[in-house]
ZAVEX-515420 format. One record per residue (C-alpha): residue number from 1; x, y, z. Coordinates in Angstrom, 1 decimal, always signed. Layout:
BEGIN
num = NUM&px = X&py = Y&pz = Z
...
//
This chain:
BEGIN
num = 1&px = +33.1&py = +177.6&pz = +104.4
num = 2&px = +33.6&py = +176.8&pz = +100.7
num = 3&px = +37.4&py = +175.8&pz = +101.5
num = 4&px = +36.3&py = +173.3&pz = +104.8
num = 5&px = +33.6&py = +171.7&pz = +102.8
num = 6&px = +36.0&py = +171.0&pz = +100.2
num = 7&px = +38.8&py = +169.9&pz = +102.5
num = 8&px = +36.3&py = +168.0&pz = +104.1
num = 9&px = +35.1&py = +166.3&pz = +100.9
num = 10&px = +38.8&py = +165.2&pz = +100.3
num = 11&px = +39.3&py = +163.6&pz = +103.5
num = 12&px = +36.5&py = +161.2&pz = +103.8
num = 13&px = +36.2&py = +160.8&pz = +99.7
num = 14&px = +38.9&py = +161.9&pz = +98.4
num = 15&px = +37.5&py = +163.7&pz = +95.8
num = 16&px = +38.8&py = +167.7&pz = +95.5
num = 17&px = +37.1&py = +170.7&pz = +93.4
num = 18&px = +38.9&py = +169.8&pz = +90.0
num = 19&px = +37.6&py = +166.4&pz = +90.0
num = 20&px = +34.6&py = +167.0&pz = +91.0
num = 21&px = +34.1&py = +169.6&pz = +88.1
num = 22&px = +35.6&py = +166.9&pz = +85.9
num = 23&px = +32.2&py = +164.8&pz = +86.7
num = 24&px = +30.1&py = +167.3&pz = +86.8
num = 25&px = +30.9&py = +167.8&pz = +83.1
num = 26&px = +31.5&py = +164.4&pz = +82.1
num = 27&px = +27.4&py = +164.2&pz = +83.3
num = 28&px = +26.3&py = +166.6&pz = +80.5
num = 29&px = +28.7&py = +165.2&pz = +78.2
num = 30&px = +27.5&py = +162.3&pz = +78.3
num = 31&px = +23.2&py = +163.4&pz = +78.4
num = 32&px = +23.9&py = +165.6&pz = +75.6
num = 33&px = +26.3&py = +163.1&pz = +73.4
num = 34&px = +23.2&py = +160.3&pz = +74.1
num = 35&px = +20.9&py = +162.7&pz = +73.3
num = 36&px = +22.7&py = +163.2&pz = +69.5
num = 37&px = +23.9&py = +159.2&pz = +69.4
num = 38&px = +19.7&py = +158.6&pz = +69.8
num = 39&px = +19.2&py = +161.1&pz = +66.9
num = 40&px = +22.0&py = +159.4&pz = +64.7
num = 41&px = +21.4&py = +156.0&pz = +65.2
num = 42&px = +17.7&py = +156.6&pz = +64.5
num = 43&px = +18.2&py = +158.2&pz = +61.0
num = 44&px = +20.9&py = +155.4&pz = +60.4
num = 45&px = +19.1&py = +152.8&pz = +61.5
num = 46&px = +20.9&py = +151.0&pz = +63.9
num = 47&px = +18.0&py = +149.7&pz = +65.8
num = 48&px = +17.8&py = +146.8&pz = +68.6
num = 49&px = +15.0&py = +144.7&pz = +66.7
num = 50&px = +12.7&py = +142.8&pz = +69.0
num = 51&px = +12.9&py = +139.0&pz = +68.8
num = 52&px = +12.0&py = +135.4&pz = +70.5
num = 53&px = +14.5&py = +136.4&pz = +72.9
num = 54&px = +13.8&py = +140.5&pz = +73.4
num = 55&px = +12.6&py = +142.1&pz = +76.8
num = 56&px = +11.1&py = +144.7&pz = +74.6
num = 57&px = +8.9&py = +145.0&pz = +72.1
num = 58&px = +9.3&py = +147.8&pz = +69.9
num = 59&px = +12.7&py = +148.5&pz = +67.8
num = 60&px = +15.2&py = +150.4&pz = +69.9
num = 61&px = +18.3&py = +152.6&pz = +68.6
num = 62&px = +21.8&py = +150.8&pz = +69.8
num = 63&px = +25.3&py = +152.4&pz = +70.7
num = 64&px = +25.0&py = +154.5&pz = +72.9
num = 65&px = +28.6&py = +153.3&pz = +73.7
num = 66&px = +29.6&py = +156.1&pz = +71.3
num = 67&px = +28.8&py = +158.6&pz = +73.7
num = 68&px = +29.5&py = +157.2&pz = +76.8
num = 69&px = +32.9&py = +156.3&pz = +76.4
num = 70&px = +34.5&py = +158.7&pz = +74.8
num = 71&px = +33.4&py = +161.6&pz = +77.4
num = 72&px = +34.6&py = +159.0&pz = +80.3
num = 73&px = +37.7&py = +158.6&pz = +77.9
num = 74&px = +38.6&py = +162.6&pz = +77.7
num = 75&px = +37.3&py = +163.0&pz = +81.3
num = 76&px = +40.0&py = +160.2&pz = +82.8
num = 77&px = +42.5&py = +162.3&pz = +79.9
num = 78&px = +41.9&py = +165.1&pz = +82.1
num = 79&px = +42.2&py = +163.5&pz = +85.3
num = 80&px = +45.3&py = +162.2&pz = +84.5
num = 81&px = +46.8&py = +165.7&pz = +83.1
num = 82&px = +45.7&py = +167.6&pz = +86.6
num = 83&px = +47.7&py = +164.8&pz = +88.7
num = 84&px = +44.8&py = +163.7&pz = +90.1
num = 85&px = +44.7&py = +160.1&pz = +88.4
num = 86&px = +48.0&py = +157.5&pz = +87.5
num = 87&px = +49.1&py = +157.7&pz = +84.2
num = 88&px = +47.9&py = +154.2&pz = +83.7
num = 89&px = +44.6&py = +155.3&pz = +83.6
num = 90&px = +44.7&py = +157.0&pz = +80.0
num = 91&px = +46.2&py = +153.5&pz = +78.6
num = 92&px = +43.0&py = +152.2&pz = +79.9
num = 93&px = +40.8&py = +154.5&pz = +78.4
num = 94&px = +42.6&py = +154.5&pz = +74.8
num = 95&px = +42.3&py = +150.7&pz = +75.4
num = 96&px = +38.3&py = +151.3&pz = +76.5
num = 97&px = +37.9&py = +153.7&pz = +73.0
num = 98&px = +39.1&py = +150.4&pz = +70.9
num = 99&px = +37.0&py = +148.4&pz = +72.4
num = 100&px = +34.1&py = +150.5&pz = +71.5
num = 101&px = +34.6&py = +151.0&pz = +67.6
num = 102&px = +35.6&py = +147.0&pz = +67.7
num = 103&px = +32.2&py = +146.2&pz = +69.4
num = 104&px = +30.4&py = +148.8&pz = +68.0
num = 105&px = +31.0&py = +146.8&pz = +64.8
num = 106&px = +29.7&py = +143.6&pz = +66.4
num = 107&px = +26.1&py = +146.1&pz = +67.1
num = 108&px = +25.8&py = +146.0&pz = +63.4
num = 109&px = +26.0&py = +142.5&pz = +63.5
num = 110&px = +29.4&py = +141.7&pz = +62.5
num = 111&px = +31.6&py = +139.5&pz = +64.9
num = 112&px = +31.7&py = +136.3&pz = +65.8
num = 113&px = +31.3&py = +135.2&pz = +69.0
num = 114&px = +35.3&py = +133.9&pz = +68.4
num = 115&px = +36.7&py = +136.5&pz = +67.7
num = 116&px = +34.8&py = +138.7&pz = +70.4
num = 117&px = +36.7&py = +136.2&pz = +72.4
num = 118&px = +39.7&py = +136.8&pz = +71.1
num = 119&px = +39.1&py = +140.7&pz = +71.4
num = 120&px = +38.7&py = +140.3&pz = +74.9
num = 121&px = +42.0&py = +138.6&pz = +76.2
num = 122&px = +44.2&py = +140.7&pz = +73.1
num = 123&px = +42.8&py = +143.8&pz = +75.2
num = 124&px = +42.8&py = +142.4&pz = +78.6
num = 125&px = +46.1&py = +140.2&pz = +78.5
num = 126&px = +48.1&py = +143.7&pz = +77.4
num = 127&px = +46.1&py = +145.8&pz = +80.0
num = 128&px = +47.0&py = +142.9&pz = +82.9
num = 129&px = +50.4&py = +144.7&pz = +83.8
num = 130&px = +48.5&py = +147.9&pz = +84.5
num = 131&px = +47.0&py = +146.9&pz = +87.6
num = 132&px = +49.2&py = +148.0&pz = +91.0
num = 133&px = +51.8&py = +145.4&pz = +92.3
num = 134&px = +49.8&py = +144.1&pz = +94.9
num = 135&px = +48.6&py = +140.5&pz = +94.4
num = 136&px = +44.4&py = +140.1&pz = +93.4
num = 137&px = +44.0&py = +137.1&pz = +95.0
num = 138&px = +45.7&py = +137.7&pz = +98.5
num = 139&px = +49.0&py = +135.9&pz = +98.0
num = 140&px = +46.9&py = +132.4&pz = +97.3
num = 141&px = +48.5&py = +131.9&pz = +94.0
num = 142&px = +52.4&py = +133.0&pz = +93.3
num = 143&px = +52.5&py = +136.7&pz = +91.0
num = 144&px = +52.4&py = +134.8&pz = +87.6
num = 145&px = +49.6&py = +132.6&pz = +88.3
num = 146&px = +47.7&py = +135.5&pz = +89.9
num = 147&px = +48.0&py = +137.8&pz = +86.8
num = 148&px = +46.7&py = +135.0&pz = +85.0
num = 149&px = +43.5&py = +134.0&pz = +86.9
num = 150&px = +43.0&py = +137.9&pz = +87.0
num = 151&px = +43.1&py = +137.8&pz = +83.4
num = 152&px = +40.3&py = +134.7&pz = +83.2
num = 153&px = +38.2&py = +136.8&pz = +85.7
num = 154&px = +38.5&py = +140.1&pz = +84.3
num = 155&px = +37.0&py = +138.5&pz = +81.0
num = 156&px = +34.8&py = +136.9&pz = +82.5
num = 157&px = +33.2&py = +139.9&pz = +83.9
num = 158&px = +33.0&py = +141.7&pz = +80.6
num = 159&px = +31.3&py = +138.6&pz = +79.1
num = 160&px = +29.0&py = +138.8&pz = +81.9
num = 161&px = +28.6&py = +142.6&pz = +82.3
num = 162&px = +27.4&py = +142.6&pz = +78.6
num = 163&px = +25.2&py = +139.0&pz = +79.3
num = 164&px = +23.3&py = +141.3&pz = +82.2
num = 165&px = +22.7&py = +144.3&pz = +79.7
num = 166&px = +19.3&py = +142.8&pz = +79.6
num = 167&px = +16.4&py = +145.4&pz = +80.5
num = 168&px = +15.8&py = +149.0&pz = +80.5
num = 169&px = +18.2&py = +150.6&pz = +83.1
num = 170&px = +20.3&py = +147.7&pz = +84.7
num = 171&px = +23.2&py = +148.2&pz = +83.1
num = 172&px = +23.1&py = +151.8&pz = +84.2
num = 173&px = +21.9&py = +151.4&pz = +87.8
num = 174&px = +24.9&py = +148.7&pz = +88.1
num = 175&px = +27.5&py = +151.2&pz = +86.9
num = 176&px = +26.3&py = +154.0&pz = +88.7
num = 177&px = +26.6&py = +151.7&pz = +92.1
num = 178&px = +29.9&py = +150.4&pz = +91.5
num = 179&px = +31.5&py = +153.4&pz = +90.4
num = 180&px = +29.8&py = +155.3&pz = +93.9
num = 181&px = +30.9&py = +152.0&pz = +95.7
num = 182&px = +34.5&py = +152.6&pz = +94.8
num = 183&px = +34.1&py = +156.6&pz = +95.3
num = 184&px = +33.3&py = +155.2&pz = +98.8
num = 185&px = +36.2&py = +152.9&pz = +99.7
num = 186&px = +38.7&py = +153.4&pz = +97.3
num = 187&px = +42.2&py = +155.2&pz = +97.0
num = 188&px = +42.0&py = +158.7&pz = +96.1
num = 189&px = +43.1&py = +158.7&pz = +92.3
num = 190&px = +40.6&py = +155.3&pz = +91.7
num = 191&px = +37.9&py = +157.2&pz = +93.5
num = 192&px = +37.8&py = +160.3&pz = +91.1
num = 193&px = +38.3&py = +157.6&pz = +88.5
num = 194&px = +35.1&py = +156.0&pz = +89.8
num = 195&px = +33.4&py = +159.2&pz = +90.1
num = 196&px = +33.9&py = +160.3&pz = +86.4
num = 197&px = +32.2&py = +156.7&pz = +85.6
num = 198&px = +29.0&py = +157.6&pz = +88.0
num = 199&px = +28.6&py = +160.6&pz = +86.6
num = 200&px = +28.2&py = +159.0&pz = +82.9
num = 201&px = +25.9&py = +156.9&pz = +83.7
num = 202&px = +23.5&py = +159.7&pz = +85.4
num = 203&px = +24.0&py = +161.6&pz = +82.2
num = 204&px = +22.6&py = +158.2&pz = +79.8
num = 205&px = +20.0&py = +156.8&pz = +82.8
num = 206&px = +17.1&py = +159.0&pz = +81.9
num = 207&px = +17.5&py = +157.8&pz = +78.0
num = 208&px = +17.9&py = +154.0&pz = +79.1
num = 209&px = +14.9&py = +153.9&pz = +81.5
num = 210&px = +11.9&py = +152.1&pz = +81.3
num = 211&px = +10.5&py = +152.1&pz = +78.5
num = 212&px = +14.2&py = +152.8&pz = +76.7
num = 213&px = +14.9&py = +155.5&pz = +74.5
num = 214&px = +18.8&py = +153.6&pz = +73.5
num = 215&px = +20.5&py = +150.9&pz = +74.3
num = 216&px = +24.0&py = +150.8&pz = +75.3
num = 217&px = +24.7&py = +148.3&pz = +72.9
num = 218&px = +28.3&py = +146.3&pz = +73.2
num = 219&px = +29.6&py = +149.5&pz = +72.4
num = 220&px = +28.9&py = +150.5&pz = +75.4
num = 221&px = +28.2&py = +147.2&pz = +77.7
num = 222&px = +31.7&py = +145.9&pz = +76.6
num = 223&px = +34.0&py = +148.6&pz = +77.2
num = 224&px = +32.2&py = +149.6&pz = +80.4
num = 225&px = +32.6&py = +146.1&pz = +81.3
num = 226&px = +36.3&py = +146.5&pz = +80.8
num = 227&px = +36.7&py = +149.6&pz = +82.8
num = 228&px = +35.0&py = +148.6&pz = +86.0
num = 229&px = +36.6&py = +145.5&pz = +85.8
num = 230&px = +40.0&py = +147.4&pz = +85.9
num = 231&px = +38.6&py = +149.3&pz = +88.5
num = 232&px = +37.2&py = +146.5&pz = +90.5
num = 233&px = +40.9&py = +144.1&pz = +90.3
num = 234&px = +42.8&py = +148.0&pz = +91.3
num = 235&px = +40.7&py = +147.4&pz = +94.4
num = 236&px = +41.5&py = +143.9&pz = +95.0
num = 237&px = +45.2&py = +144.0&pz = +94.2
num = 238&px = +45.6&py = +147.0&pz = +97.0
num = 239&px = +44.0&py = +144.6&pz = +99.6
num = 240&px = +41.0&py = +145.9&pz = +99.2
num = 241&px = +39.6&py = +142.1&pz = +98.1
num = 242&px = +36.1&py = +142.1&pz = +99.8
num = 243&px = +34.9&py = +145.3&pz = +98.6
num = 244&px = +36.1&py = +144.8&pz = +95.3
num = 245&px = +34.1&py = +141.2&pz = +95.4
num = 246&px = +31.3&py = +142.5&pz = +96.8
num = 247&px = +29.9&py = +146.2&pz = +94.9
num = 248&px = +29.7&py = +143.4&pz = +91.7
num = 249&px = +28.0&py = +140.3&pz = +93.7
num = 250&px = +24.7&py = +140.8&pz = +92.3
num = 251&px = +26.3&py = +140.9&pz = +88.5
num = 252&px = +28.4&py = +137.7&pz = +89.3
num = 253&px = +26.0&py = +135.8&pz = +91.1
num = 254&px = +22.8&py = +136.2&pz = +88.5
num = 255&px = +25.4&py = +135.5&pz = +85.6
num = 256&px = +27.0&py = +132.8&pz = +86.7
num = 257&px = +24.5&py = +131.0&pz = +88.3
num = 258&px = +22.3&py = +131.4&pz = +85.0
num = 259&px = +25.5&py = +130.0&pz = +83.3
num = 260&px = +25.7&py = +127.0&pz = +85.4
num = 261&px = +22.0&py = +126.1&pz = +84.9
num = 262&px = +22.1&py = +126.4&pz = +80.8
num = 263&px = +25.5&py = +124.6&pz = +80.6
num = 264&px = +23.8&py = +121.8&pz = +83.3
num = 265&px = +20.9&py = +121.9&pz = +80.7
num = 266&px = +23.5&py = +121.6&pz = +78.1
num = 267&px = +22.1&py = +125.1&pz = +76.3
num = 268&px = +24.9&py = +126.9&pz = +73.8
num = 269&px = +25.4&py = +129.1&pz = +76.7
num = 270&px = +26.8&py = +131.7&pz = +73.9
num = 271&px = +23.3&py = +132.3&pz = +72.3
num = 272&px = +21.0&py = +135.2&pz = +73.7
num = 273&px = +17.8&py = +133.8&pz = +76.1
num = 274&px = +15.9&py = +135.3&pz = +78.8
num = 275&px = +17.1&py = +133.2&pz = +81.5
num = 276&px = +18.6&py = +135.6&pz = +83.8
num = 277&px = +16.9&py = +136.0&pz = +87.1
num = 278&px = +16.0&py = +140.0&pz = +86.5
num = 279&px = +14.7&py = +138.7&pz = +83.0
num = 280&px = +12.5&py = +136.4&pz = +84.0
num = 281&px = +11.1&py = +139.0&pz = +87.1
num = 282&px = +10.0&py = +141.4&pz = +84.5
num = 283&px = +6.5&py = +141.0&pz = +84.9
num = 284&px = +3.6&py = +142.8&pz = +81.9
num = 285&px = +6.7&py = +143.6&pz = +79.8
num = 286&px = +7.2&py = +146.5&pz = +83.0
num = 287&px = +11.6&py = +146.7&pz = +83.8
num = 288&px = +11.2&py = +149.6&pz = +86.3
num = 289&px = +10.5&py = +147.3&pz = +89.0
num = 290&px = +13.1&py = +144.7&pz = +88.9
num = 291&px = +15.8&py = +147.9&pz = +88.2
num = 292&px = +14.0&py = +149.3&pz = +90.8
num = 293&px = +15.0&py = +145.9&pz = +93.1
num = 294&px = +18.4&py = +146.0&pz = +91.7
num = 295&px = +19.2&py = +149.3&pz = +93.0
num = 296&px = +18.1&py = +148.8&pz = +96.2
num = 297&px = +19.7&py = +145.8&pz = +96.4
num = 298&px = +23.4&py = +147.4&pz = +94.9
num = 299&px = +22.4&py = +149.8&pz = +97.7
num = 300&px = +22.7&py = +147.9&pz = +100.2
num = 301&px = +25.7&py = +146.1&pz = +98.6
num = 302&px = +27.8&py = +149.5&pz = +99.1
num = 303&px = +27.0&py = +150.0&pz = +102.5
num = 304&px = +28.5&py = +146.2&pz = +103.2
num = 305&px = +31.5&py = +147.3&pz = +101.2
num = 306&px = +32.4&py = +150.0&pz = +103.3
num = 307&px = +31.2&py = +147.8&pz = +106.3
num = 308&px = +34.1&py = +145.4&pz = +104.7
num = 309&px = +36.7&py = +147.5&pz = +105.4
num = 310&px = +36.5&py = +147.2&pz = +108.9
num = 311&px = +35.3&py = +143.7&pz = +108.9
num = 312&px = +35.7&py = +141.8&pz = +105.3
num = 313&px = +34.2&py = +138.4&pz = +106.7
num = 314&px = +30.9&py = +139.4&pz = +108.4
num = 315&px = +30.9&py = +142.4&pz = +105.3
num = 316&px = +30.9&py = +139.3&pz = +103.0
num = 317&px = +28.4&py = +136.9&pz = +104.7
num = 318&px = +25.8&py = +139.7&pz = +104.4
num = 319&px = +26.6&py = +140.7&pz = +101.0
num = 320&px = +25.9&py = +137.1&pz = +100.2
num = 321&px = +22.7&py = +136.9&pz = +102.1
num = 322&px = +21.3&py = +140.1&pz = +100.3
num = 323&px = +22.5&py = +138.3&pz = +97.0
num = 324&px = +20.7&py = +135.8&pz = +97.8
num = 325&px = +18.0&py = +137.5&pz = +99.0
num = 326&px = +17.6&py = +139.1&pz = +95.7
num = 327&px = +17.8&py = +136.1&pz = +93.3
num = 328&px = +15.3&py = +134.4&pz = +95.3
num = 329&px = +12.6&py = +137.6&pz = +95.1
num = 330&px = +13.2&py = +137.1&pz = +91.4
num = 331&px = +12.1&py = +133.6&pz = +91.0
num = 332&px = +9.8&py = +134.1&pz = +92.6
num = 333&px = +8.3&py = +136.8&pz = +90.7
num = 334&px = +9.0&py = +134.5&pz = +87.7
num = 335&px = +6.6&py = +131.9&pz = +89.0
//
């Protein structure tokens, strides 16, 4: 019965005993590294202070990048060894492990938001020419100008993956649904690539829920940024475009609609605020509800991306709807 299940498994998901073990362990790596980051940071002081701009009010250890992505790191190593991933993958998490002691650097206040810019396109420009052949925007632009507006986008979502990093549990909720969301309707080595990435953020959600125990920090915010992205654009350039657009629509619509309004404003878009549509939802200083909102809404986000397969345009009508949908509850919880 053991051996059907797990044939079973690999057809619809294509995720076999090895890589499943892989996650399983990557889950306590990653509870039990949080658990000693929290400890450390603590004693060293690396604490989120709350400010004008803070959703919380008490001082908060940050960095729990330092656990998270190294166990993804060694668990996508291993995935790679057992044949079960490309060998592209470790150049992305060696690229992910220098992002985090870079940005781990900026958590105790060091970088300039220049030079974060900078960090960005060095690591994403060189990581580009890792993605499959295929083209990430359909054919609409010829190969060079594609890699190049992937290049644009794929910073753009780090910058905004970090921007959402807002309230206790969003970030992990949102990486637990994308990476499930690709386990769904991926190719088989991205979907135990995916897997490993859900399975990390189980292991740190219980730390980082309401009220937080750690912060992910742009330790961890930045380079987890960078490896869904990479995940995301694999999706896209395999012709998988409207699932890979919409398992992140929440993310992209609440950042760059906020981004829109502050520029339109004429904010300095690249200072921290509480403008965000979950930020301003959080009502009594409570963020379980609106991550609560978020996960049912990422929910039913993965459901249209497997819908999408079958049907991209319909898939991606409704995804926009429930976006909507959401974004609209949260203004009006703001009121």
């Amino acid at each position: 019965m053991r051996a059907a299940f797990g044939r079973l498994t690999q057809q619809r998901v294509g995720i076999d005993w090895t890589t499943a073990a892989v996650a399983l362990a990557a889950l306590g790596g990653s509870a039990a590294l949080t658990a000693l980051a929290r400890f450390w940071l603590q004693h060293s002081a690396v604490l989120d202070r709350p400010g004008e701009r803070s959703s919380h009010r008490t001082p908060v250890p940050r960095g729990a990048g330092l656990a998270l992505v190294p166990v993804l790191a060694a668990a996508w190593f291993v995935l790679t060894a057992a044949g079960a991933a490309s060998n592209d993958a470790v150049a992305v998490a060696g690229s992910a492990l220098l992002l985090m002691l870079c940005f781990f650097y900026d958590d105790l206040g060091g970088l300039p938001v220049a030079l974060r810019l900078v960090a960005h396109f060095a690591v994403v420009t060189a990581s580009i020419w890792l993605l499959p052949d295929g083209l990430v925007f359909q054919g609409w632009l010829p190969f060079g100008l594609d890699r190049v507006a992937a290049v644009l986008l794929w910073v753009w979502f780090i910058n905004l993956f970090n921007f959402m990093d807002g309230i206790d549990g969003i970030a992990g909720v949102e990486t637990l649904c994308i990476g499930l969301g690709i386990v769904l309707v991926g190719a088989a080595g991205d979907r135990g690539l995916a897997l490993v990435v859900a399975a990390v953020a189980i292991g740190f959600l219980p730390f980082n829920w309401h009220p937080a125990k750690i912060f992910l920090g742009d330790a961890g915010s930045v380079p987890l940024g960078y490896l869904l992205g990479w995940l995301l654009l694999t999706l896209a350039a395999r012709g998988m475009w409207a699932p890979a657009l919409i398992l992140p629509l929440y993310y992209l619509a609440d950042a760059t609609v906020t981004l829109a309004l502050r520029l339109g404003r004429g904010e300095r878009v690249w200072q921290a605020h509480r403008s965000h549509f979950y930020q301003r939802a959080v009502r009594d200083g409570n963020h379980a509800p609106v991550t609560l909102i978020v996960l049912t809404g990422n929910c039913g986000l993965i459901a249209l991306a497997w819908l999408a397969l079958k049907a991209p345009l319909p898939a991606l009508g409704l995804a926009a709807a429930l976006t909507a949908g959401m974004l609209t509850l949260f203004a009006r919880r703001a009121v």
